[in-house]
C-alpha positions as CSV (number, residue, x, y, z in Angstrom):
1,X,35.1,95.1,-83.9
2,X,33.3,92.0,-84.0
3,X,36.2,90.0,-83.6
4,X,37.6,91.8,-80.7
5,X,34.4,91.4,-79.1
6,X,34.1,87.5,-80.1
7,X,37.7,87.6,-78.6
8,X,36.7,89.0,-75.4
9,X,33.5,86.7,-75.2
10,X,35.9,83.5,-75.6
11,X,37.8,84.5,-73.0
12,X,35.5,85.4,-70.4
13,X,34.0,82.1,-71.2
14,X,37.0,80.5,-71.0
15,X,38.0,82.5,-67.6
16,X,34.4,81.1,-66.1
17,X,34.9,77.7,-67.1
18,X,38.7,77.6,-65.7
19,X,36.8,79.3,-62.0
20,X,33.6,76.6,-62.1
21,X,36.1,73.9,-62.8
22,X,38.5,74.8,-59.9
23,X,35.3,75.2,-57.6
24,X,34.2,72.1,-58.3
25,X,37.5,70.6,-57.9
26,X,37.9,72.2,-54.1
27,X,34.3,71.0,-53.4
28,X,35.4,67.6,-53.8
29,X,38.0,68.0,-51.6
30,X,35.8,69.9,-49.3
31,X,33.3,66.9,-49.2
32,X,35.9,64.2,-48.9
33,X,37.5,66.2,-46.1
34,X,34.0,66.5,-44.2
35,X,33.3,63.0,-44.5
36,X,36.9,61.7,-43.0
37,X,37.2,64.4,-40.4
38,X,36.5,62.8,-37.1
39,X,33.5,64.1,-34.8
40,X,35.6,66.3,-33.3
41,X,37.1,68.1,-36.0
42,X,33.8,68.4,-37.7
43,X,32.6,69.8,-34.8
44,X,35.7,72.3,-34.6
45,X,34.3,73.4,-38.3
46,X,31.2,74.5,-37.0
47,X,31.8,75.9,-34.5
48,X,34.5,78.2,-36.7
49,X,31.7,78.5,-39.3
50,X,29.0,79.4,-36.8
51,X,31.9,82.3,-35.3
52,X,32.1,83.9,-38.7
53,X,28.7,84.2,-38.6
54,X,28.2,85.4,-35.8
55,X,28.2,89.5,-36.2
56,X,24.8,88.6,-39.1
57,X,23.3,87.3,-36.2
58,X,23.5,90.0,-34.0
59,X,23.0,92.3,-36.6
60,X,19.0,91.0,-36.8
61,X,18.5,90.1,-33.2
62,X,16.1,92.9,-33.4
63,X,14.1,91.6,-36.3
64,X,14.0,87.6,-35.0
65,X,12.8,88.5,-31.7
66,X,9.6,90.2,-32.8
67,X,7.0,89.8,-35.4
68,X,5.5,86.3,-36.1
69,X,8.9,84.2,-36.3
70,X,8.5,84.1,-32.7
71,X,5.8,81.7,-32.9
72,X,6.8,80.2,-36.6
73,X,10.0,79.0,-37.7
74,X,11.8,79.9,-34.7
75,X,9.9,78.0,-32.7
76,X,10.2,74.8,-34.9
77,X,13.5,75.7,-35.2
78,X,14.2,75.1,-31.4
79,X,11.8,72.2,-31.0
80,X,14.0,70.7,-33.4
81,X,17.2,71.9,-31.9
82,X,16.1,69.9,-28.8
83,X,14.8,66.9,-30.6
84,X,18.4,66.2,-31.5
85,X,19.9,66.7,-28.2
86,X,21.8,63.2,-27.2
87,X,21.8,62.4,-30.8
88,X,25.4,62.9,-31.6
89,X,26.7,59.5,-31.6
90,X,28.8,59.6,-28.7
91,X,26.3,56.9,-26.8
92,X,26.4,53.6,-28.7
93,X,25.6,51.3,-26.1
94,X,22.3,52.8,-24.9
95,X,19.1,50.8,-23.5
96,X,16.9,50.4,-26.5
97,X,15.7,46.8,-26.4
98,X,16.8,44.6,-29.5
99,X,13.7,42.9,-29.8
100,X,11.7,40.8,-27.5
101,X,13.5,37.6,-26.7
102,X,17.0,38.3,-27.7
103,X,18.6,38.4,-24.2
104,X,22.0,40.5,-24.8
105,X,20.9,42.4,-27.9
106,X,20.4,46.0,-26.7
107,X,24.5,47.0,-26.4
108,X,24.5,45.5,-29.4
109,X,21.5,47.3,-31.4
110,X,20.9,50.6,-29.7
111,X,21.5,52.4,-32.7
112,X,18.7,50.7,-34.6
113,X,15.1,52.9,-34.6
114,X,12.9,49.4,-33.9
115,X,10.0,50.9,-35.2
116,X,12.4,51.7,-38.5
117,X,13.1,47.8,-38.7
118,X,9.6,46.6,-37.7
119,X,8.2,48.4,-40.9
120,X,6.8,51.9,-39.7
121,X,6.6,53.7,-42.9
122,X,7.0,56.8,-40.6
123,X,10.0,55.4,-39.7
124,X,11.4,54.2,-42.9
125,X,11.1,50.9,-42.4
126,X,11.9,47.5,-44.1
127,X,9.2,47.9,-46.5
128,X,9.5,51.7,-47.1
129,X,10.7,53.2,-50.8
130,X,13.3,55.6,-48.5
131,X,15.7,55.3,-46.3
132,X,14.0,56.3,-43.3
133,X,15.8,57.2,-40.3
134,X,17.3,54.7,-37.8
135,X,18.8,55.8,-34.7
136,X,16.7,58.6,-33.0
137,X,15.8,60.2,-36.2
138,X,19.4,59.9,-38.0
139,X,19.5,59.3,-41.7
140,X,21.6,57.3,-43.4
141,X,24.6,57.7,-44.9
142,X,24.2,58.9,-48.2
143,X,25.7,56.6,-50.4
144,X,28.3,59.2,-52.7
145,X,29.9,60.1,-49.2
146,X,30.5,56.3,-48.5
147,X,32.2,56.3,-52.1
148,X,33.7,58.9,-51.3
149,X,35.4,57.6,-47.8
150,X,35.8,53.9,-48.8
151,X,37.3,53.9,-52.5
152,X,40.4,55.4,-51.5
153,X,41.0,52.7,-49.0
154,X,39.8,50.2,-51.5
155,X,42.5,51.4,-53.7
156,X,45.6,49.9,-51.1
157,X,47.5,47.4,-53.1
158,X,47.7,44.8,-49.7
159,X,44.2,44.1,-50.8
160,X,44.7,42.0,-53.7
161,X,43.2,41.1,-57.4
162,X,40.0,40.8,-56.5
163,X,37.8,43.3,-53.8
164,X,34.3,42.5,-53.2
165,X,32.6,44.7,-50.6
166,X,28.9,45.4,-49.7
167,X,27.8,47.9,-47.5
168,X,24.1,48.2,-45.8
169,X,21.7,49.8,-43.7
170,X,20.8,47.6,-40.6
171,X,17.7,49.3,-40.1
172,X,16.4,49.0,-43.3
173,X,18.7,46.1,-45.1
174,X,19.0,48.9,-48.1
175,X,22.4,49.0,-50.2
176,X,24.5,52.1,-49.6
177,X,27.7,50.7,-51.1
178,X,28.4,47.9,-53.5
179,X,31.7,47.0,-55.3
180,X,31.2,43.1,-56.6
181,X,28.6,42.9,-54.0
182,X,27.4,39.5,-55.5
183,X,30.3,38.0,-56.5
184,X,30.5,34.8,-54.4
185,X,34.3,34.3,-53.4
186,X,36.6,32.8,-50.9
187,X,34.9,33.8,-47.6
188,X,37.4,31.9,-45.4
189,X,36.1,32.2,-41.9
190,X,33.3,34.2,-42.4
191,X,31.1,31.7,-43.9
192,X,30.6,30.8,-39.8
193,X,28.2,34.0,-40.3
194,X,26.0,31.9,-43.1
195,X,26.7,28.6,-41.0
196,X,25.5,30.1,-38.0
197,X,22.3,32.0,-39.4
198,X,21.3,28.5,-40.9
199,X,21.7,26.4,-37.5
200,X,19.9,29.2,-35.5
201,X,16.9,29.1,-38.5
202,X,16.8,25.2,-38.9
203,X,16.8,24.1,-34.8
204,X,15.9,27.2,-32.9
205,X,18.4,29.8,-30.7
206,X,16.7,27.5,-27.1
207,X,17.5,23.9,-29.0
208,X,20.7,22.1,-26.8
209,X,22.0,19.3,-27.8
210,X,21.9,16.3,-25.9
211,X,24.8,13.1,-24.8
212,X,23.0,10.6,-23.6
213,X,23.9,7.0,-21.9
214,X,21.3,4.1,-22.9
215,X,20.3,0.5,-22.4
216,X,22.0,-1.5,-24.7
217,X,20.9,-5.0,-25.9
218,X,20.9,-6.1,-22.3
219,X,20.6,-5.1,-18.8
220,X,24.6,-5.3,-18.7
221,X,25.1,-3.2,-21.4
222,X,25.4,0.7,-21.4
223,X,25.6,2.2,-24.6
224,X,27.4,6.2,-24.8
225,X,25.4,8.0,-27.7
226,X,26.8,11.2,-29.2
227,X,24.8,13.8,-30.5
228,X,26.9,16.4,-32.0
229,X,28.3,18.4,-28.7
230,X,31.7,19.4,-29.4
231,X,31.3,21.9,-26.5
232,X,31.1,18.4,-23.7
233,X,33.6,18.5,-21.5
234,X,35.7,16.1,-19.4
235,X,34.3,17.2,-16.4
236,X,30.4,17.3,-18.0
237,X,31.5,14.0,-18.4
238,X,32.2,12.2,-15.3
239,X,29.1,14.0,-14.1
240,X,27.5,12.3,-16.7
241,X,28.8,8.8,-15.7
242,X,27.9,9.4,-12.3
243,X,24.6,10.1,-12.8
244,X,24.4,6.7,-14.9
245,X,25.8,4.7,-12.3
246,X,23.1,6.3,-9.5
247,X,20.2,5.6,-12.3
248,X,22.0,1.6,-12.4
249,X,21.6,1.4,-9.2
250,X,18.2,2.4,-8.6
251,X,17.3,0.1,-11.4
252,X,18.4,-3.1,-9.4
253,X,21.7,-3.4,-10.6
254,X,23.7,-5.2,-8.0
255,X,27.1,-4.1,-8.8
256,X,27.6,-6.7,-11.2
257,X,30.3,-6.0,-15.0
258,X,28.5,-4.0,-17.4
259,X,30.5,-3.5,-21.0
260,X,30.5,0.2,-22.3
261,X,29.8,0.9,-25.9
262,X,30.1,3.9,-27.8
263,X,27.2,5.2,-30.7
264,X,28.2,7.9,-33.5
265,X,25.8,7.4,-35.8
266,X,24.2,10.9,-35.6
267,X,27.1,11.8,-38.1
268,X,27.7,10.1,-41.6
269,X,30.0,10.4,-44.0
270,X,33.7,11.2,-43.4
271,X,35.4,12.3,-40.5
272,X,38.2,14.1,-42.0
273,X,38.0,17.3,-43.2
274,X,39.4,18.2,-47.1
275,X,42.5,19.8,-45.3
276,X,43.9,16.5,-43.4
277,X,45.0,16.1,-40.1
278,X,45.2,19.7,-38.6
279,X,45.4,21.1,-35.3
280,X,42.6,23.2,-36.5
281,X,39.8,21.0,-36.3
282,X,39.3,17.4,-34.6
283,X,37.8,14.5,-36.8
284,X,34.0,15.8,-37.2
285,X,32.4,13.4,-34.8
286,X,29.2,13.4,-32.7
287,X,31.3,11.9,-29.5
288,X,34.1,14.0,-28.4
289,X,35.2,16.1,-24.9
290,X,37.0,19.0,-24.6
291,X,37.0,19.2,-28.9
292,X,39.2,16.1,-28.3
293,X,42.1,18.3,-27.5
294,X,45.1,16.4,-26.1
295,X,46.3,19.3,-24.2
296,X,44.8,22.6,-22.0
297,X,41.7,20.0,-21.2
298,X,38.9,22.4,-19.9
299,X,38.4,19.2,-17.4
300,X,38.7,20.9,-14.1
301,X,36.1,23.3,-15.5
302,X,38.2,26.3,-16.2
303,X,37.5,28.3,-19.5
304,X,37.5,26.4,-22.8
305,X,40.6,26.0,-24.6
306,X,40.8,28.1,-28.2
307,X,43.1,28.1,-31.1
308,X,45.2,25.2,-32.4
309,X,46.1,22.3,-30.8
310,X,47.1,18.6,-30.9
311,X,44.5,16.3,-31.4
312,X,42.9,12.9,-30.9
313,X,42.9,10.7,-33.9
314,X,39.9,8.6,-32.4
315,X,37.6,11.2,-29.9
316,X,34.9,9.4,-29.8
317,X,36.9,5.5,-28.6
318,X,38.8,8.4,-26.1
319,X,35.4,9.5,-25.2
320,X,34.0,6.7,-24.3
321,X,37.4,5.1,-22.3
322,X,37.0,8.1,-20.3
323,X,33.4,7.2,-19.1
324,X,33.9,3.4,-18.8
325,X,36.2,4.8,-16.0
326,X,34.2,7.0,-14.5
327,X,31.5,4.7,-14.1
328,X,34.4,2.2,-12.4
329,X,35.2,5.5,-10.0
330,X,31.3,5.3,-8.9
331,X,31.2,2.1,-8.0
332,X,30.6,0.1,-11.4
333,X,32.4,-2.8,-12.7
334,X,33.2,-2.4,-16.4
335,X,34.8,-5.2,-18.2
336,X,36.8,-5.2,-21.2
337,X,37.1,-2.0,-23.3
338,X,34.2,0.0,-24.8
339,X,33.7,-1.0,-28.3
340,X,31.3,1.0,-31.1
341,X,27.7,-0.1,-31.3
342,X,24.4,1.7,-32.1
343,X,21.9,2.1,-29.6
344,X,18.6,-0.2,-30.3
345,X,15.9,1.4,-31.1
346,X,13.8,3.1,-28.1
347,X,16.8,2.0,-25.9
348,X,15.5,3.1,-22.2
349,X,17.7,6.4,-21.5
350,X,19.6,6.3,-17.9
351,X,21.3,10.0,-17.7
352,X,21.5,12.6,-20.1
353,X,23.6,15.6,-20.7
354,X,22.3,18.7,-22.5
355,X,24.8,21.4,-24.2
356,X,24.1,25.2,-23.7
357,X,21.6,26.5,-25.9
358,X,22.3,26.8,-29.7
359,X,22.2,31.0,-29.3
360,X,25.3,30.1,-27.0
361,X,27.2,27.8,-29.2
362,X,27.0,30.7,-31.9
363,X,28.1,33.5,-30.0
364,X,31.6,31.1,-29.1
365,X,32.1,29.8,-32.5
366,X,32.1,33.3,-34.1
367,X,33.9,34.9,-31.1
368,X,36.8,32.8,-30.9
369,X,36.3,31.5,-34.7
370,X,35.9,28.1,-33.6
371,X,36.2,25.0,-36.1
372,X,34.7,22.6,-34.4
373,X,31.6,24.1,-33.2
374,X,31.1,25.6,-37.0
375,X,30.9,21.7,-38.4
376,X,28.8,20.5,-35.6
377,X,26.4,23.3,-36.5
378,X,26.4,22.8,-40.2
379,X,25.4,18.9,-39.2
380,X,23.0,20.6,-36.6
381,X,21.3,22.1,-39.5
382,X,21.0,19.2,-42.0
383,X,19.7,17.0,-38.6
384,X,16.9,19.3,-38.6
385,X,16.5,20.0,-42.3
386,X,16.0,15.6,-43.1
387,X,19.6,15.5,-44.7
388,X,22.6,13.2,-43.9
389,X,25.2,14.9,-41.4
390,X,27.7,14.9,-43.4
391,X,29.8,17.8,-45.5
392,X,27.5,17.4,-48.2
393,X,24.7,16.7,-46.6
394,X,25.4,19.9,-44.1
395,X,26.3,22.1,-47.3
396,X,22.8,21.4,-48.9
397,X,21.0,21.9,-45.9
398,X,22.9,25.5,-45.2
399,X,22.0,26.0,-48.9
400,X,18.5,25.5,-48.8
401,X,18.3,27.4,-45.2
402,X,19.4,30.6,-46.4
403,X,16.9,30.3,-49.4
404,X,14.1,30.3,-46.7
405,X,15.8,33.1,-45.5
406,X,15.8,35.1,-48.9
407,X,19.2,35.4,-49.0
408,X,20.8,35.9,-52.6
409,X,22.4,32.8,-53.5
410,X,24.0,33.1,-56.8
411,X,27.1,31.5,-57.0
412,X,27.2,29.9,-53.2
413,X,28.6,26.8,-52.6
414,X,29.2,25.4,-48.7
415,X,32.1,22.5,-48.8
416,X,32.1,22.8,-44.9
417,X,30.8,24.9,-42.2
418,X,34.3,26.7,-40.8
419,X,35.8,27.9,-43.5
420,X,38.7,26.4,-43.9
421,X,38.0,24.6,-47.3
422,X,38.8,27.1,-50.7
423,X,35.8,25.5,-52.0
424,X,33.3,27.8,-49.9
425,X,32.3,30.6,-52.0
426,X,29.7,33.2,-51.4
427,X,29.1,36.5,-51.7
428,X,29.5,40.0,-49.6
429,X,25.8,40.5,-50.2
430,X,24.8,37.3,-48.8
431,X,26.6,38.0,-45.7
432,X,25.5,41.2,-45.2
433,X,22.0,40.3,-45.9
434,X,22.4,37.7,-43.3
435,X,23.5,40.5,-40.6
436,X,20.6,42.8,-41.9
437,X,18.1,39.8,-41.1
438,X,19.7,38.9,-37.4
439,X,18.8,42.5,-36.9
440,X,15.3,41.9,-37.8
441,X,13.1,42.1,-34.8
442,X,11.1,39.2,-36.6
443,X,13.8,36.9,-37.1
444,X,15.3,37.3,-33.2
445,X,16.4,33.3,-33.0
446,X,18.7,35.1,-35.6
447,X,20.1,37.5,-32.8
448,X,23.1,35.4,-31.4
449,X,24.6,35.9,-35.2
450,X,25.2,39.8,-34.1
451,X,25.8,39.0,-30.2
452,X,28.4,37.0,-31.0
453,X,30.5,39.2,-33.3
454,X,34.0,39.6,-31.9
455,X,34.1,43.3,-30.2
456,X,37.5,45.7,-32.4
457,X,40.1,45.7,-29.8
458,X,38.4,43.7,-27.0
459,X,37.2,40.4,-27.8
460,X,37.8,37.5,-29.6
461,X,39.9,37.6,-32.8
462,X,39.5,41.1,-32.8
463,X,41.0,41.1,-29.2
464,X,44.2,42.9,-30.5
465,X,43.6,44.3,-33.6
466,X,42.1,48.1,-33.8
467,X,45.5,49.7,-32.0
468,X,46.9,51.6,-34.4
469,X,46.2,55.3,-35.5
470,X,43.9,54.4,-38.4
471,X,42.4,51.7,-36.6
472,X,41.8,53.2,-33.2
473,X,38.6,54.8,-34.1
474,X,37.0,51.6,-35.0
475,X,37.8,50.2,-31.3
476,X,34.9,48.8,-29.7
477,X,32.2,50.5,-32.2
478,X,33.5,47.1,-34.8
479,X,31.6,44.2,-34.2
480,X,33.1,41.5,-36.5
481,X,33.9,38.4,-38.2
482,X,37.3,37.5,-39.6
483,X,38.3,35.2,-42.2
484,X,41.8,34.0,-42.6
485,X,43.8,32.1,-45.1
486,X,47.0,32.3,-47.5
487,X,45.5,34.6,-50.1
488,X,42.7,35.6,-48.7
489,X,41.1,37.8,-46.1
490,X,37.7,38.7,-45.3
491,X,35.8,40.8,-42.3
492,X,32.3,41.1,-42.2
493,X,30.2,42.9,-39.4
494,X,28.6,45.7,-38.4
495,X,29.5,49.0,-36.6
496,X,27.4,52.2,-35.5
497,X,28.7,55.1,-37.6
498,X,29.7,58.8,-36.2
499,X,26.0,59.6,-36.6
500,X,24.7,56.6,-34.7
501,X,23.3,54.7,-37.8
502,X,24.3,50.6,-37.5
503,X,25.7,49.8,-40.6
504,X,26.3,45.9,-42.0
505,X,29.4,45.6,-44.1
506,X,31.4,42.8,-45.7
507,X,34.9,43.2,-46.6
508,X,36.4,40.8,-49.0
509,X,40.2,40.3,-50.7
510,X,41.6,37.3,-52.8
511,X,44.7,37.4,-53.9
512,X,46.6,38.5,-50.8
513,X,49.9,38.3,-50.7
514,X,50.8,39.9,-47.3
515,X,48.6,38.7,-45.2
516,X,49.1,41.3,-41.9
517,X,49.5,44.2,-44.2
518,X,45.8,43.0,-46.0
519,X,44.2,42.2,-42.5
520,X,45.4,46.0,-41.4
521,X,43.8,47.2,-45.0
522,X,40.1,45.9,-44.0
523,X,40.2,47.2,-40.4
524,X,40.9,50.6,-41.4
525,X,37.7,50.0,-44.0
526,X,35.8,49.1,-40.8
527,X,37.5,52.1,-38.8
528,X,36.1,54.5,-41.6
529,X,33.0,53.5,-41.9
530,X,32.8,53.8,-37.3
531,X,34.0,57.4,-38.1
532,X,31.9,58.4,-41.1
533,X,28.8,60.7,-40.5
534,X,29.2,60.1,-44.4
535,X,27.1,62.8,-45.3
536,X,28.2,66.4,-47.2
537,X,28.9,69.4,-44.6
538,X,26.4,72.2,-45.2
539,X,28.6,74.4,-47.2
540,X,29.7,71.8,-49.8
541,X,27.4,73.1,-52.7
């Protein structure tokens, strides 16, 4: 008898163990399916869910409207039912300023609760133990749903040996996914994000940068000086030259020869980059126009050239021919050719040309990925942190930048400032930190970092990427930076989930071996994360 009943015990216990396993099996795949479904579909589920509830409802209409739920929880109930009205999402590119002077910021932060990021412990801010909320009251993602969405995709095979990827809450710069977070890697063109964020820190978002014509060691001399504007243009200039030959004239020159030199000693160090000649990226020198392109000259002032392209071996001597005649079209004789000098000291400055701000210069490079503005920046930064401008001098100065910043630094190394050397290495935690800190309402000279961010399917690098049916739902809700080269690719950015939350994410693969198919891998990471709500459906448990 006792046996039977032992028998009958094991299996029941068996039977329940088989049923609790299977449930929690299908709640799994309940949860992963609420966290993938898009918006719509999760809003299809609701509504299907709220139907089959509906005859309970009616069945204690009676009760709800009387007795003292009419002035308890239903009445917080429907204070909070019209708190969240708006809330859904659907609005990313609302009014909510980004923090005083950051011209451009609010599309880009709407979905950032200000008084979250400035510290409010009632909002969950930067120095709160929780994850407060962010945009209008919306919480985070948790971070087992982001597991849940973004490990399958990490799983793709076009994504390499090594994945490093780190995940963040803009509004409060808390982790909410980490795989290899601080492993420093190949960043590729990505590191613009850390070269970027230093330049804006060491000079200031307002600083320009200025060309000026001098003096030189006589009346008859005019010395062009270089200070670091790859952005000058041919037609900047011959504006440039003409207003050297008005100041020439108003100084008492008669119309006699003046001789042109040419100063680049703002840079040291050398010109060439690791890679070799490369339509990439010009020699790095302080004196060039038009990113001494040889072709599609911006010189009748249409829109900058981008991409690869042919380029001078010498910019700065091509620079410089260029003005000496100019200055002969405005009336002034210039013998022989120009030649290079430095500038004497306190040399008495006849005309001056100042690039757009620095905030502008950012949002360029990291929109169209540029080469040559990243280097000048990196030298931008060591000219205002008391190093040489050089590669190493730059890569110290970007180094010691970021520390001021509190940016994790273990394992970062910066051989240039585009990118294009395999010697860059740093980690998806620094950049995201960096992204989390441009979003900082006390670090807004940081701003331009996000402003500039390529826009998924419009903009930029990103300009034709996001088309296809995985990648679609990232369209215009990505904001990011990519990073290209044989082996590796990167993207690192941010993007305003389903629920409205800004998230800052870096995506990073080394070991690529088809390139498209890996590039196509991290945009439908990014595309997840724009349609994740990320957080369990109410019937999960």
């Amino acid at each position: 008898m006792r046996d039977t009943a032992s028998e009958v015990r094991d299996t029941a216990i068996r039977a329940y163990r088989k049923v609790r396993s299977r449930a929690r099996r299908d709640g799994r795949r309940i949860r992963q399916r609420w966290r993938t479904a898009t918006p719509q579909q999760r809003q299809t589920a609701t509504v299907t869910a709220g139907a089959a509830a509906l005859g309970l409802v009616l069945a204690v209409t009676a009760v709800a409207t009387s007795g003292p739920w009419d002035s308890g929880q239903r009445t917080a109930e429907r204070s909070r039912a019209a708190a969240r009205e708006g809330r859904s999402g659907g609005n990313h590119t609302g009014d909510v300023p980004g923090g005083e002077g950051a011209p451009g910021a609010p599309r880009v932060l709407p979905a950032l609760d200000m008084d979250a990021v400035r510290g409010d412990p009632a909002g969950g801010g930067r120095d709160a133990d929780s994850h407060g909320p962010g945009a209008a009251g919306v919480p985070p993602p948790s971070r087992e749903a982001l597991a849940d969405t973004l490990e399958p995709l990490l799983e793709d095979g076009d994504l390499g040996k090594v994945r490093a990827v780190s995940v963040v809450d803009a509004a409060t710069g808390h982790k909410l996914y980490a795989a290899k977070s601080h492993k420093a890697v190949t960043p590729a063109s990505t590191v613009k994000v850390a070269t970027a964020s230093a330049a804006l820190s060491a000079r200031g978002a307002d600083h320009r940068i200025e060309t000026k014509a001098v003096r030189g060691t006589s009346d008859g001399q005019v010395v062009l000086v270089g200070g670091g504007d790859p952005t000058l243009t041919s037609a900047a200039l011959k504006d440039l030259a003409a207003d050297t030959a008005r100041r020439l004239r108003a100084g008492g020159h008669k119309g006699g020869e003046v001789s042109v030199r040419y100063d680049t000693s703002r840079y040291s160090g050398p010109v060439r980059h690791s890679i070799g000649t490369n339509d990439n990226l010009a020699p790095v020198s302080p004196l060039m126009t038009d990113e001494a392109r040889l072709e599609n000259r911006s010189g009748t002032g249409g829109a900058p050239a981008h991409g690869p392209a042919p380029r001078s071996a010498d910019p700065a001597q091509d620079a410089a021919a260029d003005f000496a005649d100019a200055l002969g079209d405005h009336g002034v004789e210039v013998k022989g050719k120009p030649k290079k000098a430095e500038a004497p000291g306190r040399a008495k400055q006849l005309a001056v040309h100042r690039s757009a701000p620095l905030s502008a210069l950012v949002e360029r490079m990291l929109t169209y990925s540029d080469n040559d503005i990243a280097e000048a920046l990196a030298r931008q930064t060591a000219l205002g942190s008391g190093e040489p401008a050089s590669f190493k001098g730059a890569g110290r100065a970007v180094r010691d930048r970021l520390g001021k910043l509190g940016m994790p630094l273990k394992g970062a190394h910066f051989a240039d400032g585009s990118g294009l050397d395999r010697g860059d290495k740093v980690s998806p935690a620094l950049l995201t930190g960096l992204l989390a800190k441009a979003a900082d309402p006390d670090h807004a000279e940081l701003r331009s970092v996000l402003t500039g961010m390529p826009v998924a399917h419009f903009t930029g690098t990103l300009g034709s990427r996001y088309g296809s049916d995985k990648g679609k739902q990232g369209a215009g809700l990505v904001r990011a930076k990519t990073g290209t080269l044989t082996g590796v690719n990167t993207l690192a950015g941010t993007v305003v989930d389903a629920d409205g939350r800004m998230l800052a994410f870096a995506f990073m693969a080394s070991g690529t071996r088809d390139g498209k198919a890996a590039q196509q891998s991290l945009d439908n990471l990014a595309a997840a994360l724009a349609n994740c709500g990320c957080r369990d459906s109410p019937s999960a448990d």
